[in-house]
N, CA and C atoms as an extended XYZ file, in Angstrom:
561
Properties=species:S:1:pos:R:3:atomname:S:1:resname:S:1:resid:I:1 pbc="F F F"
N        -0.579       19.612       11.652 N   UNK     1
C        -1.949       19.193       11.922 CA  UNK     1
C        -1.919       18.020       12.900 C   UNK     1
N        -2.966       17.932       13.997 N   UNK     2
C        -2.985       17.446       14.718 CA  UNK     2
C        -3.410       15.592       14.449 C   UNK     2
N        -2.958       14.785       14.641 N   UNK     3
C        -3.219       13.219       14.261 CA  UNK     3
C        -5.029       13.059       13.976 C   UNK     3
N        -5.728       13.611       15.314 N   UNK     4
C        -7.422       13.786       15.185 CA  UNK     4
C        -7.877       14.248       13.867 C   UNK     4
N        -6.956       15.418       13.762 N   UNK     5
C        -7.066       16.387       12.878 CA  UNK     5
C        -7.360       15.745       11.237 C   UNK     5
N        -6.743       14.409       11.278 N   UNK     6
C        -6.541       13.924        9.808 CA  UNK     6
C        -7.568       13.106        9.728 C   UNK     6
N        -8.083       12.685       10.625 N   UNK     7
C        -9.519       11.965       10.537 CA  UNK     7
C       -10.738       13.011       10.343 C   UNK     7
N       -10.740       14.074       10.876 N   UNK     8
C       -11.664       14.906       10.607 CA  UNK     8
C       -11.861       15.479        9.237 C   UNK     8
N       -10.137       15.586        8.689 N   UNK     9
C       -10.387       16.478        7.475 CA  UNK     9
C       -11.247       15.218        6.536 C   UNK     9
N       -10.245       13.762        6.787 N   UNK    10
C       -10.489       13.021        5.807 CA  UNK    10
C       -12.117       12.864        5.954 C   UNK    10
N       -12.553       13.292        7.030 N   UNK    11
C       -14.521       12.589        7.172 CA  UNK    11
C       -15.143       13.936        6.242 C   UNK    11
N       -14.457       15.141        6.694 N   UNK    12
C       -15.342       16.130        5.610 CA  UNK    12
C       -14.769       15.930        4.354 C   UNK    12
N       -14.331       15.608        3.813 N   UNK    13
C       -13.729       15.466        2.425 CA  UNK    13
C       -14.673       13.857        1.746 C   UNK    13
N       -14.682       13.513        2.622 N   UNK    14
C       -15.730       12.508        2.002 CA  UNK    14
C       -14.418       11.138        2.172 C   UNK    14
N       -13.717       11.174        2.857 N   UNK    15
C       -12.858        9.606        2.376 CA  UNK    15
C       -13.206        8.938        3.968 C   UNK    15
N       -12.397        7.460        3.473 N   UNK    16
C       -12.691        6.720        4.063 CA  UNK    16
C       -12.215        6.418        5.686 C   UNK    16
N       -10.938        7.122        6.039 N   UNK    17
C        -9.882        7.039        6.595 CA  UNK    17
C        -8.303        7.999        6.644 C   UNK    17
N        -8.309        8.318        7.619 N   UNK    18
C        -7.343        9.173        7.333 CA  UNK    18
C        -5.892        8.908        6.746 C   UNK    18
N        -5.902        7.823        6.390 N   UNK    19
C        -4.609        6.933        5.526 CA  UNK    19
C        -4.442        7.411        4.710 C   UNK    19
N        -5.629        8.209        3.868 N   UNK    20
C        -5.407        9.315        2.681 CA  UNK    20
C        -4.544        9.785        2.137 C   UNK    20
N        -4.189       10.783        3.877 N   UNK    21
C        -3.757       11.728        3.747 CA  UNK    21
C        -1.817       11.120        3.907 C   UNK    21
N        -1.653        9.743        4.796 N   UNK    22
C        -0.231        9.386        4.255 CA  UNK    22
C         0.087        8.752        2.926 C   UNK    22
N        -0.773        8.295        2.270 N   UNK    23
C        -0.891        8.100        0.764 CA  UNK    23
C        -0.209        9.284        0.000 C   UNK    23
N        -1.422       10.473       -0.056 N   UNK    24
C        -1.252       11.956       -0.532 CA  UNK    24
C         0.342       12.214       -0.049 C   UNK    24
N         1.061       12.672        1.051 N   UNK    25
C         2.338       12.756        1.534 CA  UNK    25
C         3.511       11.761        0.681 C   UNK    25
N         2.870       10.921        0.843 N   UNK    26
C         3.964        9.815       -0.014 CA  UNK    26
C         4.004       10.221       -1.235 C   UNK    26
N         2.886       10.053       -1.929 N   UNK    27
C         3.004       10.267       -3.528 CA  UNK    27
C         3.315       11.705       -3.887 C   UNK    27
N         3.652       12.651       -2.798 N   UNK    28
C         4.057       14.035       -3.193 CA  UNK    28
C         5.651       14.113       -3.194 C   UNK    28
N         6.109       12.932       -2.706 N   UNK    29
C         7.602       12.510       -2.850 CA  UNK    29
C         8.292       12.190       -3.651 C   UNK    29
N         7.374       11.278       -4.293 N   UNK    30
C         7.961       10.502       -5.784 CA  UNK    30
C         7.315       11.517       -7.160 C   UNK    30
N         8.064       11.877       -7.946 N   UNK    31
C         8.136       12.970       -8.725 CA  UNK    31
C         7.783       11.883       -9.884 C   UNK    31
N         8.619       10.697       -9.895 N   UNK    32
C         8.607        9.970      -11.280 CA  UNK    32
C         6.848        9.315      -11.529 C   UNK    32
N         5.744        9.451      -10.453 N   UNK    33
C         4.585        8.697      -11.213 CA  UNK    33
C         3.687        9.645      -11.583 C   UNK    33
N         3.378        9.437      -12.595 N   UNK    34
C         2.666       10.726      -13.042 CA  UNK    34
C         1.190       10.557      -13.590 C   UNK    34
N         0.555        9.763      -14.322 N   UNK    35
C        -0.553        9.268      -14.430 CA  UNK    35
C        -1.011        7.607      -14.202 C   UNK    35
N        -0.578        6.555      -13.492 N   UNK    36
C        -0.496        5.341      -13.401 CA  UNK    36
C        -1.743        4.853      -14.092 C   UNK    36
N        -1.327        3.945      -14.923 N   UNK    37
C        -3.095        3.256      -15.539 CA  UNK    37
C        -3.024        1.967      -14.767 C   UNK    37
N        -2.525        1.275      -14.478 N   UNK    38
C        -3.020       -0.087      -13.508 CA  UNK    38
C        -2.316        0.333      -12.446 C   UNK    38
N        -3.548        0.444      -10.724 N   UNK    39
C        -2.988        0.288       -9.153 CA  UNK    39
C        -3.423       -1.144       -8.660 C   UNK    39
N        -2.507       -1.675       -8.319 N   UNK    40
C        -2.984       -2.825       -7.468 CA  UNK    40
C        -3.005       -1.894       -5.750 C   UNK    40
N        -3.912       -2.690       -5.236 N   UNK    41
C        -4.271       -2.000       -3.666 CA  UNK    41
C        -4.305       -3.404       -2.949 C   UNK    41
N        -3.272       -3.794       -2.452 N   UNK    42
C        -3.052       -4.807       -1.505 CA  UNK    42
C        -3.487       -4.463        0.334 C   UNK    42
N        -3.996       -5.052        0.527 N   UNK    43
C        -5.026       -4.907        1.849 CA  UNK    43
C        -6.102       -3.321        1.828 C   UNK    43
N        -6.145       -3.601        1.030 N   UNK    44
C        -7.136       -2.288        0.324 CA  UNK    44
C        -8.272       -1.846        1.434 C   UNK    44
N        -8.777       -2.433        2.459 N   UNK    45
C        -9.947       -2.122        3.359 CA  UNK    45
C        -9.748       -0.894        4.717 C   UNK    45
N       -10.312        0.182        4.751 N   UNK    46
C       -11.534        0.279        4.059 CA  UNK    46
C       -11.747        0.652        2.730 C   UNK    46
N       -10.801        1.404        2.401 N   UNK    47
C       -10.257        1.393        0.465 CA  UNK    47
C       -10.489        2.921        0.538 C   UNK    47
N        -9.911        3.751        1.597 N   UNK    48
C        -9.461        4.758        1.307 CA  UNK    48
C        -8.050        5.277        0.381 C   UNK    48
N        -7.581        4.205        0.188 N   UNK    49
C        -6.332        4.759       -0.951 CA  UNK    49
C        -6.703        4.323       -2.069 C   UNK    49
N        -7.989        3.692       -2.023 N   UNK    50
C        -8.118        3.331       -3.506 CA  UNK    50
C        -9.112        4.786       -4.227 C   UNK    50
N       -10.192        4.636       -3.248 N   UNK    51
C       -10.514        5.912       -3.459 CA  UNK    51
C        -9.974        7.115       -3.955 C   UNK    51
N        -9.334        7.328       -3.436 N   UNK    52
C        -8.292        8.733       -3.754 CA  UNK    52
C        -7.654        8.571       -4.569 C   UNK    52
N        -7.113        7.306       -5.235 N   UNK    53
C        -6.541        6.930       -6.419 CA  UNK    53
C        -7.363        7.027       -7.638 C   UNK    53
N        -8.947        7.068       -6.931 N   UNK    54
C        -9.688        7.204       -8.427 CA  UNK    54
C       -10.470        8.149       -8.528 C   UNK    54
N       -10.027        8.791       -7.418 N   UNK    55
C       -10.368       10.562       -8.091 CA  UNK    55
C        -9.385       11.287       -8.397 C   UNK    55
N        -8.134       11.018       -8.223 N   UNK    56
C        -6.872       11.411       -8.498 CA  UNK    56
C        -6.581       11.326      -10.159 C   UNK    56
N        -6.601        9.865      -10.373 N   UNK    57
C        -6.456        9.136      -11.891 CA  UNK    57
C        -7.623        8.552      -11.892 C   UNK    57
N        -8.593        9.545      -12.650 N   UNK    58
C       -10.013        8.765      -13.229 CA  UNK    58
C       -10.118        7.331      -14.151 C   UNK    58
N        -8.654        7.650      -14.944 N   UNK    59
C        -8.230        7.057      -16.012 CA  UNK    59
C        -7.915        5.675      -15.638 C   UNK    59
N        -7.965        5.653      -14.902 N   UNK    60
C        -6.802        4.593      -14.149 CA  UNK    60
C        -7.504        3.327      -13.837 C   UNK    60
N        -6.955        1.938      -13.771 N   UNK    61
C        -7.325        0.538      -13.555 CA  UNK    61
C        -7.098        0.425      -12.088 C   UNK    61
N        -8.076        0.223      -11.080 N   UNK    62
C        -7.740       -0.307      -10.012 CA  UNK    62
C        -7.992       -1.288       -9.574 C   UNK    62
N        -7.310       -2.377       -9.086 N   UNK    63
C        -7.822       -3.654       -8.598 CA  UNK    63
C        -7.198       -3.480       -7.331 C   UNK    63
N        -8.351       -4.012       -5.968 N   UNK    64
C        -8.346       -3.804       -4.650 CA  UNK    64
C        -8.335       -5.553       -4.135 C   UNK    64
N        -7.614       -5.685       -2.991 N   UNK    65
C        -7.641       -6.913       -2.380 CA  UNK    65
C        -7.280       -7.039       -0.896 C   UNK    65
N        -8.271       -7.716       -0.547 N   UNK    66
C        -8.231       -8.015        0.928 CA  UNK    66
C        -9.288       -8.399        1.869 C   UNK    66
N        -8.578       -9.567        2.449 N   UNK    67
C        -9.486      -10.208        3.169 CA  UNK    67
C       -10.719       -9.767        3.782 C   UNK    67
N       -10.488       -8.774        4.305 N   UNK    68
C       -11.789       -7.275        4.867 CA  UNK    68
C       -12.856       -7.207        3.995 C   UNK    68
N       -14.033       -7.172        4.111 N   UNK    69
C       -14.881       -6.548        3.817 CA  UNK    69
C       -14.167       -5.041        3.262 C   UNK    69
N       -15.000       -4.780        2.012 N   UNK    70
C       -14.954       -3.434        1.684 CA  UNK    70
C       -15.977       -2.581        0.818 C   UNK    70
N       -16.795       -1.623        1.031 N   UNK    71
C       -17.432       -1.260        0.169 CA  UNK    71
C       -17.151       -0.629       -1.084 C   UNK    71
N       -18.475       -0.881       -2.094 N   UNK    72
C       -17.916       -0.524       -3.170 CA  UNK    72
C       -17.726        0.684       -3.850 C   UNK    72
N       -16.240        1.011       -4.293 N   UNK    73
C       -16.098        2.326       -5.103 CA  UNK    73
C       -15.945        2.244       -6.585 C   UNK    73
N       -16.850        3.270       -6.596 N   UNK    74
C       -17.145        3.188       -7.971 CA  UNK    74
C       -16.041        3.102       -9.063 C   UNK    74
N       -15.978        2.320      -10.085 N   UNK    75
C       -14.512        2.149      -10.919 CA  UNK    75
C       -13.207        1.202      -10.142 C   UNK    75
N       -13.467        0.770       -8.994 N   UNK    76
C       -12.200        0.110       -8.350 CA  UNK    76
C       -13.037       -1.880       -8.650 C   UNK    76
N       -12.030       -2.065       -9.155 N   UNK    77
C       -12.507       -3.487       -9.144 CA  UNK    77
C       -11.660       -4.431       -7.625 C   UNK    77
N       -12.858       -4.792       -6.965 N   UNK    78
C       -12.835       -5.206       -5.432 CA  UNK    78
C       -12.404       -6.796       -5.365 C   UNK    78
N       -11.607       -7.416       -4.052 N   UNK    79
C       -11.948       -9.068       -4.570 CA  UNK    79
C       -11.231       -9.357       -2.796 C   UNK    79
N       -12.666       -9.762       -1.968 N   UNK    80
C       -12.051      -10.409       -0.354 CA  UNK    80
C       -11.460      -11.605       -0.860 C   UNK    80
N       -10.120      -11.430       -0.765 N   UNK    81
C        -9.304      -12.816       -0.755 CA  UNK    81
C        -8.435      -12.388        0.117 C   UNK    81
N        -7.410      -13.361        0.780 N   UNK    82
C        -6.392      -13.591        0.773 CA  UNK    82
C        -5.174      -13.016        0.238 C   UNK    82
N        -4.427      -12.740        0.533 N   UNK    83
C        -3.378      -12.136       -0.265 CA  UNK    83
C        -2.423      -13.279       -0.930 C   UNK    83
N        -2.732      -14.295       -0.159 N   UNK    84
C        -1.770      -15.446       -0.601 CA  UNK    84
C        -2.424      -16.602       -1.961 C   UNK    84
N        -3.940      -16.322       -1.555 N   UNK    85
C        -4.431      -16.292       -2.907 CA  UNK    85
C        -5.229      -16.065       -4.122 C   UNK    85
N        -4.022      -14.702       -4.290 N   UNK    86
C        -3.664      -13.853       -5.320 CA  UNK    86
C        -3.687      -14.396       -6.865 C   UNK    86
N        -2.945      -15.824       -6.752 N   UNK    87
C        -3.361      -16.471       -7.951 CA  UNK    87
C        -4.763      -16.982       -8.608 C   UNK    87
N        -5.623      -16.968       -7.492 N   UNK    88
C        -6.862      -17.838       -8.267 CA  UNK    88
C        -8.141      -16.276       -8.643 C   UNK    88
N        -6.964      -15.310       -8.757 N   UNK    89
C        -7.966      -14.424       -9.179 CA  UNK    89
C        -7.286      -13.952      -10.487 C   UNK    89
N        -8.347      -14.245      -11.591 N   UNK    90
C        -8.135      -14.472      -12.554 CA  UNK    90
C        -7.635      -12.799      -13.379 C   UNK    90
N        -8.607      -12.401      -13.020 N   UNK    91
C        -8.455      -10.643      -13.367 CA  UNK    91
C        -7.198       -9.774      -13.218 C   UNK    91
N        -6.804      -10.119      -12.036 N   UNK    92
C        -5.740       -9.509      -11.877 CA  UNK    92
C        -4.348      -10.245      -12.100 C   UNK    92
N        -3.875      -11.573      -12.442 N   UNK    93
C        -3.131      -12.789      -12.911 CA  UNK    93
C        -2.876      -12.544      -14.304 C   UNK    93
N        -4.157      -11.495      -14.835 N   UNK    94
C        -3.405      -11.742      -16.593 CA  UNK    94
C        -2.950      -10.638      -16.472 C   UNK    94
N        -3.043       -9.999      -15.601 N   UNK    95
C        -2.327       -8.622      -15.802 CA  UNK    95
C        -0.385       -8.427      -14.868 C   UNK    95
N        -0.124       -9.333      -15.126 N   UNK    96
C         1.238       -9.591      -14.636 CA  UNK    96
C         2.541       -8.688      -15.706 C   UNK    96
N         3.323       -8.290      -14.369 N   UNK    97
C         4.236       -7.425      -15.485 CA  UNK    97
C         3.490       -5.957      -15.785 C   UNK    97
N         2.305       -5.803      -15.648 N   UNK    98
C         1.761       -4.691      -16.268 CA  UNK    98
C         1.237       -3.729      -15.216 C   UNK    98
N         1.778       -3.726      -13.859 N   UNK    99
C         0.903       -2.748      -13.342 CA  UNK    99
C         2.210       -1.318      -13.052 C   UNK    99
N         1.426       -0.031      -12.824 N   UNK   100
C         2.227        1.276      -12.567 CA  UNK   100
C         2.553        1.411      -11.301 C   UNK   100
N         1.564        0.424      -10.544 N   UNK   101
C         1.937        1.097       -9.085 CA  UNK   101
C         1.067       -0.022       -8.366 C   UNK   101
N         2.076       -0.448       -7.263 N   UNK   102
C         1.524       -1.456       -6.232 CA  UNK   102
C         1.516       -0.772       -4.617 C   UNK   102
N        -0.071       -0.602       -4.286 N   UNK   103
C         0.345       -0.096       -3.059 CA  UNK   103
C         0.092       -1.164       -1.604 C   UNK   103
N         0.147       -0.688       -0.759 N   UNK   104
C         0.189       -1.700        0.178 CA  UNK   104
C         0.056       -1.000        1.738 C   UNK   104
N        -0.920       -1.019        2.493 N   UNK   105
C        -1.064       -0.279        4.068 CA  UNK   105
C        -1.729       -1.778        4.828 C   UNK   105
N        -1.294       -2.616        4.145 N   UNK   106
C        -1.660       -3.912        4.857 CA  UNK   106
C        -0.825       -4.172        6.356 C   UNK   106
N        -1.341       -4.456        7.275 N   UNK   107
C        -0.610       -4.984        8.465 CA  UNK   107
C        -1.297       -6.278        9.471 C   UNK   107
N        -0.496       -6.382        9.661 N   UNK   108
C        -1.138       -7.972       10.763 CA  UNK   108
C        -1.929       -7.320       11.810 C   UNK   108
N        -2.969       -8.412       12.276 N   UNK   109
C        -3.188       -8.328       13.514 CA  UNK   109
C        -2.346       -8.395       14.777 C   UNK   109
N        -1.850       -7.122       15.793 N   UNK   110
C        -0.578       -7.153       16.231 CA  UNK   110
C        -1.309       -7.940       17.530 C   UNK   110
N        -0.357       -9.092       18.206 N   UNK   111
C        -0.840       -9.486       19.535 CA  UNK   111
C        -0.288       -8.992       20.568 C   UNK   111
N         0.385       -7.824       20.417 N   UNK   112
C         1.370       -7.450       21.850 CA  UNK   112
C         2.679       -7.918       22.091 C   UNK   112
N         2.721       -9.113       21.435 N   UNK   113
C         4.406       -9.868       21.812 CA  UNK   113
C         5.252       -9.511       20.877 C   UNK   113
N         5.909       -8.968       21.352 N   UNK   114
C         7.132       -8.311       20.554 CA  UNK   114
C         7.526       -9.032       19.107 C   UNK   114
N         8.282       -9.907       19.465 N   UNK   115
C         9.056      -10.875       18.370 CA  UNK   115
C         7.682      -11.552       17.614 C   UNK   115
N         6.584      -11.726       17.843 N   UNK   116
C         5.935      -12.571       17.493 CA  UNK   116
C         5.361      -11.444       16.626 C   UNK   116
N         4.818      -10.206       16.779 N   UNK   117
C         4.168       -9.619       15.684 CA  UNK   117
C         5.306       -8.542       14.901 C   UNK   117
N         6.959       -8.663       15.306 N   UNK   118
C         7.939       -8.433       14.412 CA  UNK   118
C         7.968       -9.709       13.314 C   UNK   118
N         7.972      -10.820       13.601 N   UNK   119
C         7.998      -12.046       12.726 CA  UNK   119
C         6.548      -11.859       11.542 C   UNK   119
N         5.562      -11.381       11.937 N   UNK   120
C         4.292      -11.372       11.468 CA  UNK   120
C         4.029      -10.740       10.412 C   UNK   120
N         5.044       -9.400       10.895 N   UNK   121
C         4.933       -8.167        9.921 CA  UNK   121
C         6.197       -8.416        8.708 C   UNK   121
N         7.174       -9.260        9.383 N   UNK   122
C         7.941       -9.375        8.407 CA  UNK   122
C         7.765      -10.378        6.935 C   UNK   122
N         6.866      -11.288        7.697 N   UNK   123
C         6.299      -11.876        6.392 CA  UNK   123
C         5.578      -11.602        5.738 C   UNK   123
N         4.700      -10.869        6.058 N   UNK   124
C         3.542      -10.045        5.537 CA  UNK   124
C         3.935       -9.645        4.393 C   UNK   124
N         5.226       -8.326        4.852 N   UNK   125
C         6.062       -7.375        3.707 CA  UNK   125
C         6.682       -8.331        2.934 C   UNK   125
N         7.213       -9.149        3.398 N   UNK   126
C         7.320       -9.993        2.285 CA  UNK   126
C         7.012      -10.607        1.446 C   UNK   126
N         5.311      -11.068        1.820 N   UNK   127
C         4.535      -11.345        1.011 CA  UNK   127
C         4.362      -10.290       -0.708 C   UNK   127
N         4.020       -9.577        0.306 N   UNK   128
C         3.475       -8.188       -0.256 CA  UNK   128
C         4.522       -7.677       -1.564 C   UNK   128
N         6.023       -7.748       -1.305 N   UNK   129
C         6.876       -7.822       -1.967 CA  UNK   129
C         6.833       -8.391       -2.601 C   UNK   129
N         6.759      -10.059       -2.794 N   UNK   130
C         6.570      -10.557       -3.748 CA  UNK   130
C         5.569      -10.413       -4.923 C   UNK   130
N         4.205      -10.547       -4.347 N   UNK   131
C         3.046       -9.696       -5.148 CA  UNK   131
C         3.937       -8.176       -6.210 C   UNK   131
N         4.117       -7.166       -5.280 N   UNK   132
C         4.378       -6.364       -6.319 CA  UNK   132
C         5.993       -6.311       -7.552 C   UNK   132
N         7.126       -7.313       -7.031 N   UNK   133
C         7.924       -7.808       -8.036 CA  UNK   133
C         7.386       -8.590       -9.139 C   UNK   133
N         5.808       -9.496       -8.589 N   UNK   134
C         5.475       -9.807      -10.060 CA  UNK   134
C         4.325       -9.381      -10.747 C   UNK   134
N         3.584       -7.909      -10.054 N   UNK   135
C         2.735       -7.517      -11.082 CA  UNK   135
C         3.407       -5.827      -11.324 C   UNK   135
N         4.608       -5.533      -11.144 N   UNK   136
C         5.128       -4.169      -11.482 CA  UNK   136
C         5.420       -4.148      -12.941 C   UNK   136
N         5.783       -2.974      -13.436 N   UNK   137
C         6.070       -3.152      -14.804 CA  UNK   137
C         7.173       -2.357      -14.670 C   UNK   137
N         8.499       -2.747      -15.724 N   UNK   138
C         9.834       -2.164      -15.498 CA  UNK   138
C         9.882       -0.427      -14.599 C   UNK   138
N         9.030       -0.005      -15.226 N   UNK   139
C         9.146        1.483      -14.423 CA  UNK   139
C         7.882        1.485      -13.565 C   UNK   139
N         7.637        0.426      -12.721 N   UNK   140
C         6.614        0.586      -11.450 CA  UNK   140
C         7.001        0.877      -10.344 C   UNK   140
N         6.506        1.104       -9.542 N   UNK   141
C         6.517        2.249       -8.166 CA  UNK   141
C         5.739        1.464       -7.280 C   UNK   141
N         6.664        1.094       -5.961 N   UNK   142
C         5.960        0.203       -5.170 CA  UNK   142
C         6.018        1.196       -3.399 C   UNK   142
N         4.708        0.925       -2.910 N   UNK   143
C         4.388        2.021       -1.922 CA  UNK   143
C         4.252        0.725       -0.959 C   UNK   143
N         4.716        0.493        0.515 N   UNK   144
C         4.321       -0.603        1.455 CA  UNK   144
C         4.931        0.165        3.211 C   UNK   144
N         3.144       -0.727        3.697 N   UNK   145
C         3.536        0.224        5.146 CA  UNK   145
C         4.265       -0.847        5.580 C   UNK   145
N         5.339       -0.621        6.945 N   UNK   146
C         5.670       -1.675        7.465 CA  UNK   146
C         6.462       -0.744        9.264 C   UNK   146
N         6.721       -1.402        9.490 N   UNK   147
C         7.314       -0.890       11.369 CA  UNK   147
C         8.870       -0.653       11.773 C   UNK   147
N         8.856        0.276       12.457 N   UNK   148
C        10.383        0.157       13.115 CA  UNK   148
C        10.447       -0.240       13.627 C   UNK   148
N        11.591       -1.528       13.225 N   UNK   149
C        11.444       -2.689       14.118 CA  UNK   149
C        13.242       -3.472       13.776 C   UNK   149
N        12.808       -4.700       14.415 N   UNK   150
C        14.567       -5.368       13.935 CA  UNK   150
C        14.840       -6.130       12.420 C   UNK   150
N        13.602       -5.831       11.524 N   UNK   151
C        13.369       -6.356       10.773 CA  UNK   151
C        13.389       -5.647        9.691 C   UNK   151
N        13.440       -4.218        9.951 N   UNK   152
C        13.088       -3.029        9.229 CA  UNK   152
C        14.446       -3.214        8.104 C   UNK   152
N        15.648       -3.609        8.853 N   UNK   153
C        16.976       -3.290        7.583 CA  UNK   153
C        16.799       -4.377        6.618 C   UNK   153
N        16.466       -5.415        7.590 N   UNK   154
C        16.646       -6.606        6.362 CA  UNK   154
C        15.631       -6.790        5.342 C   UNK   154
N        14.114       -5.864        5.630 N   UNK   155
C        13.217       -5.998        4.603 CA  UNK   155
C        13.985       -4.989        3.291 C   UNK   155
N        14.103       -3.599        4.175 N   UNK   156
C        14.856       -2.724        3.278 CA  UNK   156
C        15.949       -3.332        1.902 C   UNK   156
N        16.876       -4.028        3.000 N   UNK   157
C        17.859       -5.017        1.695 CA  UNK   157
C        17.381       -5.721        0.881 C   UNK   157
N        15.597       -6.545        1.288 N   UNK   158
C        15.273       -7.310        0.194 CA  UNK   158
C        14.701       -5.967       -1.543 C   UNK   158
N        13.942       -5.050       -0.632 N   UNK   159
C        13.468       -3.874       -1.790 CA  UNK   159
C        14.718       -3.277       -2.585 C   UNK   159
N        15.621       -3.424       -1.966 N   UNK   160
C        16.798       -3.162       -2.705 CA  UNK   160
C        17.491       -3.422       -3.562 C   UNK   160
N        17.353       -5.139       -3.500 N   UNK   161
C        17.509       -6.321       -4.819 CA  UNK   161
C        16.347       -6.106       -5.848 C   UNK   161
N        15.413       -5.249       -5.619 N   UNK   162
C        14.620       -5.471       -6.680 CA  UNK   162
C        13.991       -4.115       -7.371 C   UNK   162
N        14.172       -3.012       -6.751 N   UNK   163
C        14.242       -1.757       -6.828 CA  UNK   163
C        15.697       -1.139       -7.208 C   UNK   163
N        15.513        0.130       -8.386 N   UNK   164
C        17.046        0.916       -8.217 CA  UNK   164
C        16.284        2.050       -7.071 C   UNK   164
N        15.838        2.573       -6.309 N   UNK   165
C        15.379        3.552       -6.061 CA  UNK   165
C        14.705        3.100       -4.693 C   UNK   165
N        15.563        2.657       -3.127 N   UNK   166
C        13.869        2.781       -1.862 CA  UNK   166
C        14.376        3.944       -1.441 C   UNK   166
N        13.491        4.218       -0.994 N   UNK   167
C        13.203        5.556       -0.016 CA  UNK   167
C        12.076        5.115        1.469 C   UNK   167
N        12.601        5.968        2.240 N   UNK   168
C        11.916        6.034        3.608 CA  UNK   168
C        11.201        7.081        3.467 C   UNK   168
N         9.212        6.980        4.157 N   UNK   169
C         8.787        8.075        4.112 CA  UNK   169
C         8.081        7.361        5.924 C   UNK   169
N         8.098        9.125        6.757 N   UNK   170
C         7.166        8.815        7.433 CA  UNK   170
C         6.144       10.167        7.363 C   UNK   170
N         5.505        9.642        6.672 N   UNK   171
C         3.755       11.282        6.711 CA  UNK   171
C         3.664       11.787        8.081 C   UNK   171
N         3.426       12.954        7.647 N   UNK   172
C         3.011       13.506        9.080 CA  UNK   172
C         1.129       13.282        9.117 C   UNK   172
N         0.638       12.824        8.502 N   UNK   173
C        -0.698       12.154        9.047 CA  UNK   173
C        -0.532       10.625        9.577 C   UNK   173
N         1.119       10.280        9.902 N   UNK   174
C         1.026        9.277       10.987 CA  UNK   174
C         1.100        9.612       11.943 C   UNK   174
N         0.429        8.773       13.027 N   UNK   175
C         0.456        9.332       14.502 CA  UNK   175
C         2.130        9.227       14.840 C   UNK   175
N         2.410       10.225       15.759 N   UNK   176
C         4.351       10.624       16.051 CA  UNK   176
C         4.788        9.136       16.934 C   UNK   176
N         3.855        8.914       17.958 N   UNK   177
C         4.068        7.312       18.677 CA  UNK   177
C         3.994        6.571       17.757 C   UNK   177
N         3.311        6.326       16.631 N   UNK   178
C         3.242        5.224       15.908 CA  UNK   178
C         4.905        4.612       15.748 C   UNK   178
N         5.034        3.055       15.491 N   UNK   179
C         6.311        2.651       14.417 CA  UNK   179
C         5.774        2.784       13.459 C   UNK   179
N         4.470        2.551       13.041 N   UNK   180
C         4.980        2.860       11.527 CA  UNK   180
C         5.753        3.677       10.511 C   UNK   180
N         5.950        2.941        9.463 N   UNK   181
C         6.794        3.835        8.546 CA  UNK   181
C         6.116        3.035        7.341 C   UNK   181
N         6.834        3.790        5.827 N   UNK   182
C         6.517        3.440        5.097 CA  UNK   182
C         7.782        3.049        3.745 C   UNK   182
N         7.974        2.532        2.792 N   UNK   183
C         9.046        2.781        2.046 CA  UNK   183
C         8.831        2.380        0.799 C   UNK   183
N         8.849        2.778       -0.216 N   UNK   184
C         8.495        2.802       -1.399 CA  UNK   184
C         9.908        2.576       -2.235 C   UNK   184
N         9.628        1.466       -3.398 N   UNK   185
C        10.482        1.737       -4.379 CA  UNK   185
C        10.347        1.852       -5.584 C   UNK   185
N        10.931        2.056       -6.501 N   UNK   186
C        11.105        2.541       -8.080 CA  UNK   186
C        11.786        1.671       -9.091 C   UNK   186
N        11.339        1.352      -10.112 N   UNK   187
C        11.981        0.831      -10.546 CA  UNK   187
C        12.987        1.092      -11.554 C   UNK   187
């Protein structure tokens, strides 16, 4: 299917974004999650993966975050902050240790300069990493976009210290020019 192609399906289907559909691809990879009751959605806007997470698992706890504006879906509990602070939100802080699945399609604003939005993205994921090492729960499943880049091995080695299980996915509802990639781990 053609890259256009995934925006179209995702507009008749009713979602938000065609990110959906690399969500959907990813999670058809990992065999081990099977009904998740708490998703954290780190840069959650426009909150097409949250969406699909809660028609997927009705059942399911979602808490969404990110600086963005986002409208509201029904059952996803929403919160424009910061990612950095993550702590002064109370809701999602008591729930530490306890979530099934941390996802993450967060990325910087890229400025064009090479090293400068490789440095950008690398902290980001790192951020982001940290967030989901402390709200995963022993058998949580962590999903994060990030770039091919010079930074790509050494983020990999950090998911590695904290994951038994990364994996590389790239969806084919990413565009083929894109760097992005994605890599998920297990715990």
């Amino acid at each position: 299917m053609h890259a256009d192609n995934w925006a179209q399906k995702a507009k008749s289907l009713g979602y938000r974004s065609r990110a959906v559909f690399k969500l959907i691809q990813i999670l058809e990879k990992i065999k081990k999650l099977k009904n998740p009751s708490l998703i954290l959605d780190i840069g959650s806007a426009p909150g097409g993966w949250s969406h699909y997470l809660k028609d997927k698992y009705p059942n399911s706890e979602i808490f969404a975050i990110d600086l963005l504006e986002m409208k509201e879906i029904k059952g996803v509990n929403f919160f424009q902050e910061d990612l950095r602070n993550i702590e002064n939100i109370v809701q999602i802080n008591q729930l530490k240790n306890e979530f099934c699945l941390v996802i993450s399609d967060l990325a910087p604003n890229l400025s064009g300069i090479g090293s400068i939005d490789e440095a950008n993205i690398y902290e980001l994921n790192l951020l982001t990493l940290e967030q989901a090492e402390k709200f995963l729960n022993d058998n949580g499943v962590f999903i994060v976009k990030t770039f091919q880049n010079s930074n790509l091995k050494k983020f990999r080695k950090e998911m590695e210290n904290i994951f038994k299980i990364v994996q590389t996915a790239k969806p084919a509802a990413s565009k083929k020019q894109s760097k992005e990639i994605y890599l998920y781990g297990i715990k």
